[in-house]
C-alpha positions as CSV (number, residue, x, y, z in Angstrom):
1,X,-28.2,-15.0,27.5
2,X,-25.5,-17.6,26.2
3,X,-23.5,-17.2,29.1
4,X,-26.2,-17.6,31.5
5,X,-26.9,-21.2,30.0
6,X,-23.5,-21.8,30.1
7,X,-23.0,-20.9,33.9
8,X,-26.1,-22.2,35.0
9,X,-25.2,-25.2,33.6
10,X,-21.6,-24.7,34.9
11,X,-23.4,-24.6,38.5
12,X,-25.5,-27.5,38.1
13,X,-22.5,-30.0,37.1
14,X,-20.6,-28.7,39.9
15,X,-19.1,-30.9,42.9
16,X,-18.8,-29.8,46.0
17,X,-15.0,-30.3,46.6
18,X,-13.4,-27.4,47.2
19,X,-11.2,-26.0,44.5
20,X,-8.3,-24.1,45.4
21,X,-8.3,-20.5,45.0
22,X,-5.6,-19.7,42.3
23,X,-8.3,-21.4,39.8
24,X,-10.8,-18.5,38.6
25,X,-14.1,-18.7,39.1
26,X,-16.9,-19.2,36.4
27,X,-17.6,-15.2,36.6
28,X,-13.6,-14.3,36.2
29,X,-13.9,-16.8,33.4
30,X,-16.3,-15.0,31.7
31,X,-15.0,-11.5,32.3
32,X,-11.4,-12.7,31.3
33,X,-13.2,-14.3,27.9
34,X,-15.1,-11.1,27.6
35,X,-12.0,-8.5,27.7
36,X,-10.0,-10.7,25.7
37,X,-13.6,-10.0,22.8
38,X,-13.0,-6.7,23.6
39,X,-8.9,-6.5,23.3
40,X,-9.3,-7.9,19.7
41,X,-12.2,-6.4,18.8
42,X,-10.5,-2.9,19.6
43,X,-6.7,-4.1,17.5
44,X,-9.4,-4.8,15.0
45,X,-10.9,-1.2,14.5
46,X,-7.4,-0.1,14.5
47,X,-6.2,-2.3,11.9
48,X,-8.5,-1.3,10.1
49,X,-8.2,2.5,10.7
50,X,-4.5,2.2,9.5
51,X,-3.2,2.0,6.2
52,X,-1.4,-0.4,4.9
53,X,2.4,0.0,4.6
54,X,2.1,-0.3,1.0
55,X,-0.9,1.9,0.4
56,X,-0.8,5.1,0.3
57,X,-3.9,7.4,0.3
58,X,-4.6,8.8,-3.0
59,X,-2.7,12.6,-3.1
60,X,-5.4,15.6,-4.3
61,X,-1.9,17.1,-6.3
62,X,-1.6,20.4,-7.0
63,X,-0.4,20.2,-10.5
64,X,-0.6,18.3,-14.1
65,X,1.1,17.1,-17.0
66,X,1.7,20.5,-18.6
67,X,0.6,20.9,-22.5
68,X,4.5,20.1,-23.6
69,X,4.4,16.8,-21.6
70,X,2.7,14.1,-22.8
71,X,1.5,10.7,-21.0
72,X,3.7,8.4,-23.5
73,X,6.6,10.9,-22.2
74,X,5.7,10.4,-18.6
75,X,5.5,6.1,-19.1
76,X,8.6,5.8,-20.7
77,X,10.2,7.5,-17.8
78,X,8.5,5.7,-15.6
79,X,9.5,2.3,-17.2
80,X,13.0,3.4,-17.0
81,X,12.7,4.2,-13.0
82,X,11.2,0.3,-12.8
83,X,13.9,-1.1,-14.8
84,X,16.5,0.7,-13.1
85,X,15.1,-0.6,-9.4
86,X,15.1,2.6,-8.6
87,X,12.4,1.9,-6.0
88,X,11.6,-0.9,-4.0
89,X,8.6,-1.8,-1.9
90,X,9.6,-1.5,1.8
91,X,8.1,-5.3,2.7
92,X,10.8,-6.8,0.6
93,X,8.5,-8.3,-2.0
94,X,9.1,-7.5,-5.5
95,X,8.0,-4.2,-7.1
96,X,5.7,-5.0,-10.0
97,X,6.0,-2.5,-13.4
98,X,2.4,-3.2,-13.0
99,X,1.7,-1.8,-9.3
100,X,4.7,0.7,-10.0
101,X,3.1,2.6,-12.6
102,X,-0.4,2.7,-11.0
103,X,0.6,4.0,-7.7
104,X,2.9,6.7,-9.5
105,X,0.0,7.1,-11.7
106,X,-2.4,7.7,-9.5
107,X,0.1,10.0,-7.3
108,X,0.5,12.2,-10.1
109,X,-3.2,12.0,-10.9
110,X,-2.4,10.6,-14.2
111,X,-4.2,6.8,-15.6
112,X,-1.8,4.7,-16.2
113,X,-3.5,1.7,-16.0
114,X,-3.5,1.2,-19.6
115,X,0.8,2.3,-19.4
116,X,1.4,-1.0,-21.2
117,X,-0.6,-1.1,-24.5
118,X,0.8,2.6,-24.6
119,X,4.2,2.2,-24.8
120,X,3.9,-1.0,-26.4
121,X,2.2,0.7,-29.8
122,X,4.9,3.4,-29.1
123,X,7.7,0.9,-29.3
124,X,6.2,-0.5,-32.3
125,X,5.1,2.2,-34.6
126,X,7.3,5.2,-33.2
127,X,11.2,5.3,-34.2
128,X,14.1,5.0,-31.9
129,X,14.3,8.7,-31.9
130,X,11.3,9.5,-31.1
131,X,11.2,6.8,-28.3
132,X,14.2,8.0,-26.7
133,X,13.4,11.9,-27.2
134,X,12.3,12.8,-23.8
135,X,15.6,10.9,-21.7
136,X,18.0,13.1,-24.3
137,X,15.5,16.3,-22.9
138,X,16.5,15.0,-19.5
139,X,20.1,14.7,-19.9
140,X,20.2,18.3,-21.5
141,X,18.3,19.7,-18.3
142,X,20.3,17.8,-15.9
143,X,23.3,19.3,-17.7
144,X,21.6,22.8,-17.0
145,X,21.7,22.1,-13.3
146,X,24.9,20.4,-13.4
147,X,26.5,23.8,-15.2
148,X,24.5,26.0,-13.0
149,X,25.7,24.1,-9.8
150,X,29.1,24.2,-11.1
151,X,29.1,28.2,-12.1
């Protein structure tokens, strides 16, 4: 209805000196406006229809924290993967421990959202030896490979 307004009142403000050809009419106007709508409005559903490059679709896994491992174990790891920039995000913005351990968290269907209070009262009511426990377990199963690899 708009655009009958608008060419009707196109047509009534008209002259009659002839316009060159190379200059679209009112009607190509409108059907050039209307598939450019149409153009964006398509880019549109498929931006939306595509993740972003940072977001990944929550994984269903397959498997859990077994009942030797524990959730403080699993942070602390974690923290040392951050701190180590280990990873990076692939837009070149910084990594945040933050968005780190929730996306690992929630790829390993753990809640880590709380990762910080947790290892902070770990830090500050566990001793040393008990904090670094689990990376002297990894060293002695990286060994095992190493040995086995090496046989």
């Amino acid at each position: 209805m708009y655009l009958q307004e608008v060419k009707t009142e196109y047509l009534q403000n008209q002259t009659t000196i002839n316009i060159p050809s190379f200059v679209p009419s009112f009607d190509e106007k409108c059907d050039i406006e209307i598939n450019g709508v149409r153009e964006a409005m398509q880019l549109e559903e498929q931006l939306k229809r595509q993740p972003e490059a940072h977001t990944a679709t929550t994984p269903n896994p397959s498997f859990k924290l077994s009942e030797t491992g524990s959730k403080i174990d699993l942070i602390r790891v974690l923290v040392a993967l951050h701190e180590s920039e280990l990873f990076e995000k692939v837009n070149g913005k910084e990594l945040t421990k933050k968005e780190f351990m929730e996306t690992m968290g929630d790829y390993l269907g753990v809640d880590l959202s709380n990762f910080h209070s947790n290892l902070t009262q770990a830090l500050q009511t566990q001793p040393r030896d008990v904090n670094l426990k689990i990376f002297k377990e990894l060293l002695k199963a990286w060994e095992g490979v190493y040995k086995k690899a090496n046989e």
